[in-house]
C-alpha positions in Angstrom: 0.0 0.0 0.0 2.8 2.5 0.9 4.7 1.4 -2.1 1.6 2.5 -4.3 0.6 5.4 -2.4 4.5 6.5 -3.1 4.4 5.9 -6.5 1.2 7.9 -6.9 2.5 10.4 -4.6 -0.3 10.5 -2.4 -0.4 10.3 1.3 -0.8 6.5 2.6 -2.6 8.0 5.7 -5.3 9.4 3.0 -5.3 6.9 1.5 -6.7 4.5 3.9 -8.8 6.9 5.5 -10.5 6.9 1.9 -10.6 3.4 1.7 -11.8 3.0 5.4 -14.6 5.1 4.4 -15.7 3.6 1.0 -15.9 0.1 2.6 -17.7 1.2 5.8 -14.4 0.0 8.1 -13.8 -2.9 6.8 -11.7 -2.8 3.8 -13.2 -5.5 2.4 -12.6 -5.7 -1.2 -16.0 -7.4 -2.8 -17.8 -4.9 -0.5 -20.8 -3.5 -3.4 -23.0 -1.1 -3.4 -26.5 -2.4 -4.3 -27.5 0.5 -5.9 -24.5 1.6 -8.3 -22.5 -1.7 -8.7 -19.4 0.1 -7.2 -17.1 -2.1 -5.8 -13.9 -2.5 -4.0 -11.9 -0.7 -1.7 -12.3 2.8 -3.2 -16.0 1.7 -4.8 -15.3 1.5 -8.4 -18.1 1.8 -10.5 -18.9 -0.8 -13.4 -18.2 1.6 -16.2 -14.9 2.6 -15.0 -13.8 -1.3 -14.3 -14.2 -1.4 -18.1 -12.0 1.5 -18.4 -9.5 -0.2 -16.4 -9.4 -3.3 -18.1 -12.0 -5.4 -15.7 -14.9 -5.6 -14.5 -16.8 -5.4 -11.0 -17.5 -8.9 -10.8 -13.9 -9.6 -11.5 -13.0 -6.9 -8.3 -14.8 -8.9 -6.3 -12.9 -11.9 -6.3 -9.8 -10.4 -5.8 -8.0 -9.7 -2.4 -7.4 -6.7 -1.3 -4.0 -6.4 -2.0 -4.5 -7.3 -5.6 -7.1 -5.1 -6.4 -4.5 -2.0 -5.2 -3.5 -2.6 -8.4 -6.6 -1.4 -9.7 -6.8 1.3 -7.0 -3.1 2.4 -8.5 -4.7 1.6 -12.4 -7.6 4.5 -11.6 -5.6 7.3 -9.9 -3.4 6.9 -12.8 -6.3 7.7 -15.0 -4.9 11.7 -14.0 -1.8 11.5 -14.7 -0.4 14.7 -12.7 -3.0 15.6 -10.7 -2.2 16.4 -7.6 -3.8 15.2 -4.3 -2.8 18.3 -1.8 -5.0 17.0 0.9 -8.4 14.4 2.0 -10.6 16.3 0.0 -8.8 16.2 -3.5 -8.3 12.4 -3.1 -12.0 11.6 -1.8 -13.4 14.4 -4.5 -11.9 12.8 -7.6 -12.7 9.5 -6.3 -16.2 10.3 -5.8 -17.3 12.6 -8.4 -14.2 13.6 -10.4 -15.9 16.1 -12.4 -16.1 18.4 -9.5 -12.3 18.9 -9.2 -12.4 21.8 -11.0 -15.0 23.7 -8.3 -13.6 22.5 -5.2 -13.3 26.2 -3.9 -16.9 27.1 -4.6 -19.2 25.8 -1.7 -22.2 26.3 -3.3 -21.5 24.2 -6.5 -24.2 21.5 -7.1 -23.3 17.8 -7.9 -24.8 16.4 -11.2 -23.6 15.6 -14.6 -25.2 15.4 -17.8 -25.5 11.2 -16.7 -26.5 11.7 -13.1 -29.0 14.8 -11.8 -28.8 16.1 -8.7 -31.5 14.5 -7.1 -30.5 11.0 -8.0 -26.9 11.8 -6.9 -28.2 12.9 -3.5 -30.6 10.0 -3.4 -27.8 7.6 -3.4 -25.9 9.5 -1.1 -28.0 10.7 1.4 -25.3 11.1 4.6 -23.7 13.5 1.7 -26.6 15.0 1.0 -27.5 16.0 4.5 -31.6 15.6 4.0 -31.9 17.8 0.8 -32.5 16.7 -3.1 -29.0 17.7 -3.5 -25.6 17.8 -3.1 -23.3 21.0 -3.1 -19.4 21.2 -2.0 -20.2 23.0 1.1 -22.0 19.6 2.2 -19.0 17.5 0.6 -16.8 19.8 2.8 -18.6 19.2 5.8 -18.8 15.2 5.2 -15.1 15.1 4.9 -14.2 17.4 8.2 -16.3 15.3 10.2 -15.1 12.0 8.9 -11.5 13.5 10.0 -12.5 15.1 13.2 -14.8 11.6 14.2 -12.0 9.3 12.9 -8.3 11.1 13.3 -6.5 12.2 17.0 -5.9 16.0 17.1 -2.7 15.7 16.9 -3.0 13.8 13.5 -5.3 15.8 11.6 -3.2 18.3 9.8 -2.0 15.4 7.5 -5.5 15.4 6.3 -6.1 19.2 5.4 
């Protein structure tokens, strides 16, 4: 894990608290999603498996220390993008679109594949009760995953 985390030059600490969080603690590598097919330690969805030369079904099977590979395989999708902090690496993982308005809290999530509402409907912790989701509620899902999750002391490896 460091070795990839290194090689991707991305903070191993981030990268387990993403992982942590996409598989609800356990880091179990078939863990799915019923509703999207995402799959896997950083919840992979079935249309970018494809992209990575696999499939969801295939994840699944796999341990968790070879699907890193795949983890490795779908960061590099970016090649020099740069993962600064939690929120970059947990952004392009969830919704990579939204990179590019990280600064603006009251962007909306959606795409011209997913609407807002169906976004927040699959997401609802994100979502925080309304028919959407904007970066000011991504922002606060992230700083209370670190402050619930990471010792004081710790938590300036996150910003």
């Amino acid at each position: 894990m460091e070795k990839i985390a290194a090689e991707l030059d991305i903070n191993p600490n981030r990268l387990m608290a993403l992982m942590a969080s996409e598989t609800g603690g356990t880091f179990n590598p078939a863990i799915a999603n019923k509703s999207t097919g995402a799959t896997g330690l950083i919840q992979i969805m079935p249309s970018t498996a494809t992209k990575l030369g696999t499939t969801v079904s295939a994840l699944r099977s796999m341990s968790a220390v070879q699907q890193l590979d795949y983890v490795k395989k779908y960061y590099q999708l970016s090649p020099g993008k740069k993962f600064r902090s939690l929120k970059d690496l947990y952004l392009y993982t969830f919704f990579p679109i939204a990179m590019n308005h990280s600064s603006n809290p009251n962007y909306v999530f959606q795409s011209s594949t997913i609407s807002a509402a169906k976004l927040a409907g699959l997401h609802r912790k994100l979502a925080r009760g309304k028919s959407y989701i904007t970066m000011g509620d991504f922002n606060y899902y992230i700083s209370g995953m670190v402050n619930q999750n990471v010792p004081v002391e710790f938590r300036n490896q996150f910003a």
